[in-house]
N, C-alpha and C positions, 0 to 999 in steps of 0.2 A: 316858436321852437327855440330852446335858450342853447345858441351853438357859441362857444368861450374862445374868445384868442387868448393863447396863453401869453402872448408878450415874449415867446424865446424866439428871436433872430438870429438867424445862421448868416454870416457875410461874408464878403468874399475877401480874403487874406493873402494880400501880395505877396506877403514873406514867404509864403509857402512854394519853395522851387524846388525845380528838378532840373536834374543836368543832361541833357539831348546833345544827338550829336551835329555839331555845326558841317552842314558838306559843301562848300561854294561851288556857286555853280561853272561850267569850262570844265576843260582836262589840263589850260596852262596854271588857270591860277591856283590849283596846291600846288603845285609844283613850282609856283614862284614863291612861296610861303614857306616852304620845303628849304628851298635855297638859303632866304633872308634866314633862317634860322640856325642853319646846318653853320655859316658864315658868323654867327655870336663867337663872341671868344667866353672861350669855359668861367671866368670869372660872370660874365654877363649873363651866362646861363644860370649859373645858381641862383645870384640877385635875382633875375626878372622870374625864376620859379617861385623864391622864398615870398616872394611881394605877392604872385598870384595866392599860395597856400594860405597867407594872411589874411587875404580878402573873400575867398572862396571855404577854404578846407571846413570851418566851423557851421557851415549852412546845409554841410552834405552829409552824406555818410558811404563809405568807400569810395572816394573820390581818386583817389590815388590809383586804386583799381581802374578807375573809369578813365580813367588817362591813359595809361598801359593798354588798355583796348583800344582807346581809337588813335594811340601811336601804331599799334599792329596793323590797324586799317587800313594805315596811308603809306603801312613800309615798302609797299611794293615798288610805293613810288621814287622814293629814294636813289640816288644816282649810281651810290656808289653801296658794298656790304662790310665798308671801314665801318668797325663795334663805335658804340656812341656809348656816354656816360648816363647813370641810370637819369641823373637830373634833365640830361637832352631830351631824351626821350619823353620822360612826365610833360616836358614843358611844349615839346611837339603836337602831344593829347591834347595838350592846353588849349593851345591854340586851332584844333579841330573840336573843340566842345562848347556850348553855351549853355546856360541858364535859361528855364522856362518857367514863368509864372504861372502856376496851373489854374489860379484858379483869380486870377488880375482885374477880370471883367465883369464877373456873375457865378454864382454858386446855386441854382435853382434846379426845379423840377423834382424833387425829391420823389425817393419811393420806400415803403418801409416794411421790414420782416422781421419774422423774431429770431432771433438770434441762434443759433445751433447748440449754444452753450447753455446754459441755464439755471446751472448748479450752483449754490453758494448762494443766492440770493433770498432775502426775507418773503415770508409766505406771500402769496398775491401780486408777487412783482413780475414782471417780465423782465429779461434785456431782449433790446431789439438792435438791428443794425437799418441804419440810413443813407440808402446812396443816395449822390448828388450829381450834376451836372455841370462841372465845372468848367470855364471860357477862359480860355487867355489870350494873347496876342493873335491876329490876323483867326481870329471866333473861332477856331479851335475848341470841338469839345473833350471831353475824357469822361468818365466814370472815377468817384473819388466816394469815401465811405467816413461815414461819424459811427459813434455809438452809443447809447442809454441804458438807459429802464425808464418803465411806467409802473407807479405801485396801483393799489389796489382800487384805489381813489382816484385814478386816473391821470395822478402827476408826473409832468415829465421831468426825467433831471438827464442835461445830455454830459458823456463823459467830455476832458480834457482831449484836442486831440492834439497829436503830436507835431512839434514842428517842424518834422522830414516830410517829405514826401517819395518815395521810390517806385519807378517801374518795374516790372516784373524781366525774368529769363525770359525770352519769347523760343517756345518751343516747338517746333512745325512739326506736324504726325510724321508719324513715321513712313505713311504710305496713302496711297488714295486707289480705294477699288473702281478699276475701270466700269465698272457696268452702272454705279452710280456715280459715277461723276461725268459719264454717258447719258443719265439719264435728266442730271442736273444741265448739260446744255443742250438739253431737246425743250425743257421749262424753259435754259433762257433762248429759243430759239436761234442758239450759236452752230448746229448742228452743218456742216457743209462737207463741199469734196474736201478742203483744205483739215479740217478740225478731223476728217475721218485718215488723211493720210498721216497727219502727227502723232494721233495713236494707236495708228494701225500694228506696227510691231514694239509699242512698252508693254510689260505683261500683266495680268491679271491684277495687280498692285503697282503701283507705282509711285514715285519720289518727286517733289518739287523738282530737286534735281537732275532726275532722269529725266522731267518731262521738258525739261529747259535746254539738258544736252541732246535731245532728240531734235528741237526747233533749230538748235544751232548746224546738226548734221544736216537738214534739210536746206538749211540756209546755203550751208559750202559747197555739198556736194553733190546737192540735187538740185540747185539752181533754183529755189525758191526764192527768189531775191524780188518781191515787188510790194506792192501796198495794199494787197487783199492779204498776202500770205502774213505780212507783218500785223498786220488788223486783227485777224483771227488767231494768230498764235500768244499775241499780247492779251485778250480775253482770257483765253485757254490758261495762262499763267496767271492775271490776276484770281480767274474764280477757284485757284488751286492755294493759291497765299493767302484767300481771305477765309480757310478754314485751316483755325489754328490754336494752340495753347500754349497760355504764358501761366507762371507758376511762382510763389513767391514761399519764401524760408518762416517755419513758425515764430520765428523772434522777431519779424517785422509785425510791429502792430496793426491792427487793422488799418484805423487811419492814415498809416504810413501808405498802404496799399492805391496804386493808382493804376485805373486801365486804361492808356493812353493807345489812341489810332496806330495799328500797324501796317492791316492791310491796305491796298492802292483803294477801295471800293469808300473806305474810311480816311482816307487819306487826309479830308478836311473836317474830321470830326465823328465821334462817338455820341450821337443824341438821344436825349430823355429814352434811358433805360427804362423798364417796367417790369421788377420783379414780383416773383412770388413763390411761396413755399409750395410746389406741387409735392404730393402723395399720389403713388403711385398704388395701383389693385391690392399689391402683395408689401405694401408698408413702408417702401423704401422713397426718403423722400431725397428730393434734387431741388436746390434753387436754382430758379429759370428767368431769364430775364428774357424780353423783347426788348429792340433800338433801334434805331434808325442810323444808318452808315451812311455818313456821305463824302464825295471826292470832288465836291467843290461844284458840281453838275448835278448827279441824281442823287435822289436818297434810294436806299434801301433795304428792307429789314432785315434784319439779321439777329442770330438766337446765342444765348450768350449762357452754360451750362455751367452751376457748381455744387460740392458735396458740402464743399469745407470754408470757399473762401481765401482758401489758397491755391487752388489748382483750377484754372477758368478753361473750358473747352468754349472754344466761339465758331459757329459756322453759320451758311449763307440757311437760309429759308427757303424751299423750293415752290413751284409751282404755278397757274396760272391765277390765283387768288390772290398772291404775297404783291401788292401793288399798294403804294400809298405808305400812311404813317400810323403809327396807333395802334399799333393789336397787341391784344392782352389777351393771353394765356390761363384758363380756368383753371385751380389750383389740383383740380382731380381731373381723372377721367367721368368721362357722363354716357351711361349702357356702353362702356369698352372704346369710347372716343375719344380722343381729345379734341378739346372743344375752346374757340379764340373769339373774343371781339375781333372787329376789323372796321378798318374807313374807307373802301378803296377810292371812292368818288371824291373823297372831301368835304362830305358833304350831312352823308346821311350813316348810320351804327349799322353792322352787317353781324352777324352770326355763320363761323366758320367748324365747320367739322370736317375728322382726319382718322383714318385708324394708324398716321406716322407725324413723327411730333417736326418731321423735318419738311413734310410736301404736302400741300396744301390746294387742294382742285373743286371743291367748292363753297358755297356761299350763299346766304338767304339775306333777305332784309329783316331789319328787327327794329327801328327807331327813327323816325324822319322830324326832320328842325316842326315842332308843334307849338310850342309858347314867344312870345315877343323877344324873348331875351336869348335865343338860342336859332333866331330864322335864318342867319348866315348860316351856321353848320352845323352839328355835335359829332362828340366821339368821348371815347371814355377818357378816366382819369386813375386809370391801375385797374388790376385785374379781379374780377369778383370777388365776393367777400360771402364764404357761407352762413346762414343765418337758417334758424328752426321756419322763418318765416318765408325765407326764399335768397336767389342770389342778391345780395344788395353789389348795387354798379355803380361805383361815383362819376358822373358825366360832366361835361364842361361844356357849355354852350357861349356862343360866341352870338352878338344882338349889334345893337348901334352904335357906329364908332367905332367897331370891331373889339367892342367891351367881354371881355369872358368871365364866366360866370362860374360856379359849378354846382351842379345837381347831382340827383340821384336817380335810380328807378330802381324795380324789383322786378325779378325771373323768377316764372316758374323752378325750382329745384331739379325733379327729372325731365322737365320739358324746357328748356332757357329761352326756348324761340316764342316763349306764350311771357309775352308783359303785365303782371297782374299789380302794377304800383308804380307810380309817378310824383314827382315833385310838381307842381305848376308852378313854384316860384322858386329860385334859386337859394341853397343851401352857401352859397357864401359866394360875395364881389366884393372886389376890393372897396378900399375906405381909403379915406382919406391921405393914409399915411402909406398905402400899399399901392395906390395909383400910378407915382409917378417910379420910372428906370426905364431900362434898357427900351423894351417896348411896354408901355403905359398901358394901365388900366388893364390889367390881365393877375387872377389868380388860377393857379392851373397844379395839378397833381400829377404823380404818373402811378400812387400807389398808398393804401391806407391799410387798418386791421384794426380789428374788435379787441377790446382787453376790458374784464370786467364790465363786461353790457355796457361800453363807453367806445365811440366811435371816435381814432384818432388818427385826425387828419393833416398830415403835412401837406405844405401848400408853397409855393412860390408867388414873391409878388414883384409883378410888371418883370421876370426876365435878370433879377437883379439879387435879389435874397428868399432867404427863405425862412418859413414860418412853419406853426402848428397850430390847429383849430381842435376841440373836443364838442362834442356832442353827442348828449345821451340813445345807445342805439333803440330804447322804445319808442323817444320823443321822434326821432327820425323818422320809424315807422308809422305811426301814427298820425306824423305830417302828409303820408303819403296820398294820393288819391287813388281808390280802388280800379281798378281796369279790368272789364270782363270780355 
């Protein structure tokens, strides 16, 4: 099977930062930072700003802005409400803010869709967009995006991307309906006497902050004060913040776009997104990503909604199936369902169906570790791929050495749970020059697409960078072994 490395490596680019907010930890130490500063005399203020905007302002964009926010942040804490000069103030920011390398340690996992836009471009070309998995300091992930085309011929050429990086507005709904987010902690079996007296009187909708001033009433004036009550009210409020939308301005370019951990559930990372263009019955489509959230302890899935690319709606996953890493999202509904890869065991490919894209209560087997190179585990490598001949699924199977590999198989079209095609040997393992990084000897996908009867595969190698393989989709099929 003649499968092409193109030779285009995506790396990971230190220069590329973002400005976070520094919070140290105590309640004395801002407030002795507060002091040291308040105590400059006005000439030192200016100097030690003009030196920061020298070394910083040309790396960012509204930086000035981002200063002025988180001087507002820490004004509370302030001794005194004597007016301070605009320079004190910036330089107060200053000194509550750092520099994040987004992307310092590894750039991988890629996954790839075509682009929303399309127009303007030479006959047979596509653009597409490519997200990434980007690591920085203390393995931090985020979601970070390149962009292309592939012409007709199947070549890729990736754009420029730009030297900012910016996070988005972080937007939190407006409200959360009690009966389901009632029914989202009975899936996460948070349900108790405590969790029913917190919402017993917020009404039919409710507000992050309604639901946080209610825990606090309970706290003062009902004497709630112990470490059951604190345990389950702290649940109660992360699984409400970790359903949320952040939202970015058309003149930030794509690339500039970066979806960085907000909620507590993600606190330690945003992992291997897995998008895809879902169409919807009546035509309307949505990009949809699956990820994996984690806070430093568990991971867990979570769904990550867009139209445009610019307005991201992200919530929890519910039910008693959402367990593990890996599920992929079929781009359609299949007879009025929607329909997911899954790994729950870690072990073995599951088949999940839903008549709701958010809750998830069953599950069948469909793929168990069968060849040498895959008897540790499998699970897939992005979300199906429709073909006249069936769903093509890029899988990754992991063998000796805990080497990953990645293959494929084929689904039935109206039946997915029947496997009519298999790889017996691996569609692509690392080489020689892909081997070593972060974790070695590992090529891994989280997402491909067909263009011109050419299968184009991005790929990540060892955990470190990332690549792109092509391979013809009839050669592929015709590698397959039949299965009845």
């Amino acid at each position: 099977m003649n499968v092409t490395r193109t030779g285009i490596v995506l790396k990971p680019d230190a220069s590329r930062v973002l400005f976070r907010p520094f919070s140290p930890l105590g309640d004395e130490r801002p407030l002795r930072i507060l002091a040291r500063v308040l105590a400059l005399p006005e000439a030192e203020v200016v100097e030690m700003l003009a030196q920061v905007l020298s070394e910083f302002k040309t790396r960012h964009q509204r930086l000035l802005d981002y200063f002025l926010m988180r001087y507002e942040f820490v004004r509370r804490l302030l001794p005194t409400d004597q007016p301070l000069s605009d320079e004190r103030k910036l330089l107060i920011g200053a000194y509550f803010t750092h520099e994040y390398s987004l992307e310092a340690a590894a750039l991988f996992n890629p996954s790839i869709v075509p682009h929303p836009d399309q127009t303007e471009l030479p006959e047979g070309t596509m653009r597409f967009i490519l997200s990434l998995r980007a690591t920085g300091e203390g393995h931090i992930s985020s979601i970070t995006f390149r962009t292309g085309t592939i012409d007709g011929q199947g070549k890729i050429h990736m754009d420029t991307a730009s030297r900012y990086v910016t996070t988005p507005d972080h937007i939190p709904p407006t409200s959360y309906n009690k009966s389901i987010f009632w029914h989202q902690l009975q899936e996460l079996g948070l349900v108790d006497n405590i969790s029913e007296t917190i919402l017993k009187t917020l009404g039919d909708n409710f507000t992050v902050a309604e639901l946080m001033q209610e825990i606090q009433y309970l706290r003062r004036y009902a004497q709630h004060r112990n470490t059951e009550f604190d345990r389950t009210a702290s649940r109660l409020v992360n699984l409400a913040k970790s359903n949320y939308e952040v939202i970015y301005l058309p003149e930030q370019p794509l690339t500039e776009r970066v979806i960085f951990p907000n909620a507590p559930n993600e606190s330690n990372g945003i992992e291997d997104a897995r998008f895809v263009r879902f169409v919807e019955d009546d035509g309307v489509v949505t990009y949809v990503a699956t990820y994996t959230a984690y806070d430093g302890r568990v991971t867990i899935p979570q769904l990550l909604e867009t139209n445009d690319f610019l307005r991201f709606r992200i919530c929890t996953l519910n039910g008693p199936e959402v367990q593990n890493k890996g599920m992929a999202l079929f781009p359609r509904r299949i007879r009025g369902q929607y329909v997911m890869l899954s790994r729950q065991d870690a072990e073995n490919l599951y088949l999940m169906y839903s008549d709701d894209l958010h809750f998830w209560h069953t599950k069948v087997p469909l793929l168990k570790p069968t060849y040498s190179w895959e008897f540790l585990q499998i699970g897939n490598c992005g979300s199906p791929i429709e073909t006249e001949a069936g769903w093509l699924v890029l899988s990754h199977g992991v063998g000796p050495m805990r080497k990953y590999s990645i293959g494929a198989f084929l689904l039935d079209l109206e039946d997915p749970s029947r496997v009519i095609g298999r790889l017996t040997r691996p569609l692509l393992s690392p080489d020689e020059l892909e081997r070593e990084g972060y974790v070695p000897n590992v090529v891994y996908s989280c997402g491909s697409l067909v263009h011109a009867g050419i299968l184009i595969l991005p790929y990540a190698m060892s955990d470190t960078a990332s690549s792109f393989a092509t391979v013809p989709l009839a050669d592929l099929l015709k590698a397959m072994e039949p299965l009845h």
